[in-house]
C-alpha positions as CSV (number, residue, x, y, z in Angstrom):
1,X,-125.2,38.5,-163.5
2,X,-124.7,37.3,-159.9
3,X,-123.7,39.7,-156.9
4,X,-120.1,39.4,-155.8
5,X,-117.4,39.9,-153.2
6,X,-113.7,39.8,-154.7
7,X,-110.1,40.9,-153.7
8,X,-107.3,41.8,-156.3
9,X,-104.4,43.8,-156.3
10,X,-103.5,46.4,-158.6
11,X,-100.2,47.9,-159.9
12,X,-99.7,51.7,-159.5
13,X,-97.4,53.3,-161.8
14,X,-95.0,54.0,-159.6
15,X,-94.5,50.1,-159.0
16,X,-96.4,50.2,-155.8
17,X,-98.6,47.3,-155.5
18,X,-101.9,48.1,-153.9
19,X,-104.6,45.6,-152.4
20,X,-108.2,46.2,-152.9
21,X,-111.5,44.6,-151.8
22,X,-114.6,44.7,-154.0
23,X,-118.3,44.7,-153.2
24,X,-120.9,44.9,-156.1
25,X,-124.6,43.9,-156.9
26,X,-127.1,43.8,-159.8
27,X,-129.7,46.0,-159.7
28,X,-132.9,44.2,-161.1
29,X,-136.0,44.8,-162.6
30,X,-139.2,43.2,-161.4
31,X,-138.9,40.5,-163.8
32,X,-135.4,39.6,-162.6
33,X,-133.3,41.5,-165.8
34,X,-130.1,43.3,-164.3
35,X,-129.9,46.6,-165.1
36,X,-127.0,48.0,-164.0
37,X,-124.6,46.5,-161.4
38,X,-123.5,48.9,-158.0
39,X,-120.6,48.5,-156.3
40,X,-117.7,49.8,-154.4
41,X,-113.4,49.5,-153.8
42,X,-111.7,49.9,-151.2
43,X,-108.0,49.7,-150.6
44,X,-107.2,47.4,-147.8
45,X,-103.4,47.4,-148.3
46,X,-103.1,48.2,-144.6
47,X,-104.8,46.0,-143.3
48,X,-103.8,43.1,-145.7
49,X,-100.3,44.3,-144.9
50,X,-101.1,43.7,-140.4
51,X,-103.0,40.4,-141.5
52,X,-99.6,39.2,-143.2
53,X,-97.8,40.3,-140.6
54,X,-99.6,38.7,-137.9
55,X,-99.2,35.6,-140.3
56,X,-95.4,35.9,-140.2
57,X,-95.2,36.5,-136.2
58,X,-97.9,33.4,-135.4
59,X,-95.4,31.7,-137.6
60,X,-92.5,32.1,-135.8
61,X,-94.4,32.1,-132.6
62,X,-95.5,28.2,-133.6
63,X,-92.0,27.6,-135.1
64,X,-90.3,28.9,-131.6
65,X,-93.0,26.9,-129.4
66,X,-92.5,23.9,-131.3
67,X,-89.1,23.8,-131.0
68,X,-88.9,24.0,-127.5
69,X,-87.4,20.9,-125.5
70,X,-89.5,21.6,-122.6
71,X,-93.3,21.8,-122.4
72,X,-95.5,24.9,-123.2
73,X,-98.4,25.6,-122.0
74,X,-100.3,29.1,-122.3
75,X,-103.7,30.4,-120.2
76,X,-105.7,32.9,-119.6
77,X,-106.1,34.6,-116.6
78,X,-109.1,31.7,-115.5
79,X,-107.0,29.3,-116.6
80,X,-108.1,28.0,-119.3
81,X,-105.6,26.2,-121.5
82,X,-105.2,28.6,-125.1
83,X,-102.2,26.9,-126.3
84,X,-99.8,23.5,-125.7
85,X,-96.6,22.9,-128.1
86,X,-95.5,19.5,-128.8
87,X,-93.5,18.8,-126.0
88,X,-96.6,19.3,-123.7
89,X,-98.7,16.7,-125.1
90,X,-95.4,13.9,-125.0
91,X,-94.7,14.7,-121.0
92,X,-98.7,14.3,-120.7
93,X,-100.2,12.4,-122.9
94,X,-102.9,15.2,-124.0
95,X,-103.6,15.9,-127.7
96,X,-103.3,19.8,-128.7
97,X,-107.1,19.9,-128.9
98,X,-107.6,17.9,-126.1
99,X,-105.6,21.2,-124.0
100,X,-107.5,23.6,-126.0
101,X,-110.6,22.3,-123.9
102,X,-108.9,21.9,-120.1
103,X,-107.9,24.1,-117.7
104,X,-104.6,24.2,-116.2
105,X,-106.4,23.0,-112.7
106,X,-106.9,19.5,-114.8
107,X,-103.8,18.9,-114.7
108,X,-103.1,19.0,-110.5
109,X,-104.4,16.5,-108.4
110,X,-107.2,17.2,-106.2
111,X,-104.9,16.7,-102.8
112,X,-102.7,19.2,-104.2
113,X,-105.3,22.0,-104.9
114,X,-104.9,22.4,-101.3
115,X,-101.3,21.7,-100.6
116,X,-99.4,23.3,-103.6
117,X,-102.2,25.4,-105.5
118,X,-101.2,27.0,-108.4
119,X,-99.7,30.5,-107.8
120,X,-101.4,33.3,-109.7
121,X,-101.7,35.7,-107.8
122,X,-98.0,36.1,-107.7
123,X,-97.6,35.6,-111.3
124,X,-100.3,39.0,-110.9
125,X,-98.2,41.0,-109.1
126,X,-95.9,40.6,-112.5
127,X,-93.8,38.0,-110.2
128,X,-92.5,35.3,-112.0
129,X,-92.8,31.8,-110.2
130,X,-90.3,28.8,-110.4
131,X,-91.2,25.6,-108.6
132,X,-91.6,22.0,-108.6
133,X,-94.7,20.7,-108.5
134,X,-96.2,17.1,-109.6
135,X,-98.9,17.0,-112.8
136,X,-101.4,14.4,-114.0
137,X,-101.0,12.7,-117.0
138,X,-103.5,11.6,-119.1
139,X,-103.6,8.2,-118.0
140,X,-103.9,9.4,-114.2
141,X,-100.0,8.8,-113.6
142,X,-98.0,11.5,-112.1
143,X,-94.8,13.3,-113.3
144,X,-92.6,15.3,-111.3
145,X,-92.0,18.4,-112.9
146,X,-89.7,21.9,-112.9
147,X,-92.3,24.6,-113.4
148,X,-91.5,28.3,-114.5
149,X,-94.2,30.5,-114.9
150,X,-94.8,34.8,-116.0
151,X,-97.1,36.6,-117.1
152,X,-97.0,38.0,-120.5
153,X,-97.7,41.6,-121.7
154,X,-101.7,40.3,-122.4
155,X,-102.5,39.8,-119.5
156,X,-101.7,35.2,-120.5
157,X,-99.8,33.3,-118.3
158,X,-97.0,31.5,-120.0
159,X,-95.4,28.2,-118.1
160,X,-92.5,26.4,-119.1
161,X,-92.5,22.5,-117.5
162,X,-89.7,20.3,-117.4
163,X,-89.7,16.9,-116.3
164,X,-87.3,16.2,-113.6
165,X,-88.5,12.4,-113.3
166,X,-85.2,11.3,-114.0
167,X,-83.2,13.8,-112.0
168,X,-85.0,13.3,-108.9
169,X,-84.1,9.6,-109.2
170,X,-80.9,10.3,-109.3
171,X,-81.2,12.9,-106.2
172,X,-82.8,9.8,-104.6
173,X,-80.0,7.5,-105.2
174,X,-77.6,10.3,-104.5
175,X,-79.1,10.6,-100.9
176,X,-79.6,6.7,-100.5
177,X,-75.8,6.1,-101.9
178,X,-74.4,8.7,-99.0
179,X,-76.3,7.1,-96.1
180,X,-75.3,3.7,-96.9
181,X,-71.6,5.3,-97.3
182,X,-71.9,7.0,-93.9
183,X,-73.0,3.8,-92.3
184,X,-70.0,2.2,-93.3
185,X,-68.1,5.1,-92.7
186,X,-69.8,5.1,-89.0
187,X,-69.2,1.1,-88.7
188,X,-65.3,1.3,-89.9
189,X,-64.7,4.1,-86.6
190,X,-66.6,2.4,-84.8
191,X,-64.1,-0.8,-85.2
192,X,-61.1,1.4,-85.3
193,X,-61.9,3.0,-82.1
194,X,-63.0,-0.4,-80.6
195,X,-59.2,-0.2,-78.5
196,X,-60.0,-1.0,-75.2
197,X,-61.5,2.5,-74.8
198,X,-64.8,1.2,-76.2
199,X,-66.8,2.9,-78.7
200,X,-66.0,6.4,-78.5
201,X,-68.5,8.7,-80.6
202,X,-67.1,10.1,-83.6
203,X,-66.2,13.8,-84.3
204,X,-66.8,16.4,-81.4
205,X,-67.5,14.0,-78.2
206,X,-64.4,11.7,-79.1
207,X,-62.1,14.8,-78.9
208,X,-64.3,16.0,-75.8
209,X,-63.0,12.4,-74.3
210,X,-59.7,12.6,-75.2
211,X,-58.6,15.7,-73.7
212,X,-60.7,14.4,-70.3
213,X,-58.1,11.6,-70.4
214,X,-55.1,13.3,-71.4
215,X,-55.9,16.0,-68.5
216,X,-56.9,12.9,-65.9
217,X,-53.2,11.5,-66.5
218,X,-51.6,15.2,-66.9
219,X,-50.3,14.8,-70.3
220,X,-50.5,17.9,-71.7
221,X,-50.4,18.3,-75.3
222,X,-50.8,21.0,-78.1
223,X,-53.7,20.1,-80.0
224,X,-54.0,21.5,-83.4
């Protein structure tokens, strides 16, 4: 008869089902020959009952994480890395294991450790922090990234990261598209007010010059 270490549940008669853990051993002779086995029950339906629980929540913790569109990443308050969905390792390239092992400084170029450092002691003051930022990928690239960062109620920093590659692209273009379209803009008054006059400058001083000329031949007008 072997020792042993067992959990069962029982049925109480008023339907209540009970868990219970059980320890027992065989108490021997000097030639080996059980005697009589010892043991002891205890009901662990409480804690059975918080372990399932916990279960259920790290469930839908994982399910929530991993459905997120934007990138997750959870630290401590050193920060070290304790958790990455998904979305984190496609924006940088970093397996979940591989996070489980950095630190969120791993992920920030050295020049901008100085520049743009990350921001806990705000995130401290229960502050929560909303910036962009650029990141390291895995394969040394950059990404240009939204970040939104809290602190949770343990004491973990939570960040969510969005890449905003494409939009600043578009912000570029954006600017880019309304100088070149000022230029011309600039170029066309410039022709149109090529009269005789000469070029005039547009907005403010050309009014300024016009009423000096209108008042110089005493033409008086109502301007509106």
């Amino acid at each position: 008869i072997k020792d042993f270490h067992t959990a069962f549940r029982i049925l109480w008669p008023n339907g209540e089902i009970r868990h219970i853990e059980a320890h027992a051993y065989a108490l021997r002779n000097e030639e080996g020959k059980t005697l009589r086995m010892i043991g002891v029950n205890w009901d662990i339906t409480e804690r059975q009952r918080a372990q399932d629980e916990i279960k259920v929540s790290e469930l839908k913790y994982r399910s929530l994480i991993e459905q997120a569109s934007d990138a997750i990443l959870i630290a401590n308050e050193a920060g070290a890395l304790l958790d990455a969905n998904t979305s984190a390792s496609n924006l940088l390239g970093y397996s979940r294991e591989e996070f489980l092992k950095m630190k969120i400084f791993d992920l920030i170029f050295k020049e901008d450790m100085a520049n743009n450092p990350p921001r806990f002691a705000k995130l401290k003051r229960g502050e929560t922090e909303r910036y962009e930022r650029r990141l390291k990928r895995k394969d040394g690239s950059e990404v240009e990234v939204d970040l939104s960062a809290t602190i949770i109620s343990d004491g973990r920093a939570l960040a969510f990261i969005r890449d905003i590659t494409e939009f600043k692209k578009m912000q570029h273009k954006l600017i880019l598209s309304e100088m070149i379209g000022q230029e011309k803009e600039r170029k066309r008054l410039s022709r149109d007010l090529h009269d005789g006059l000469g070029q005039m400058l547009v907005g403010a001083s050309l009014q300024l010059s016009n009423v000096k000329q209108l008042m110089e031949k005493k033409e008086y007008h109502i301007l509106s």
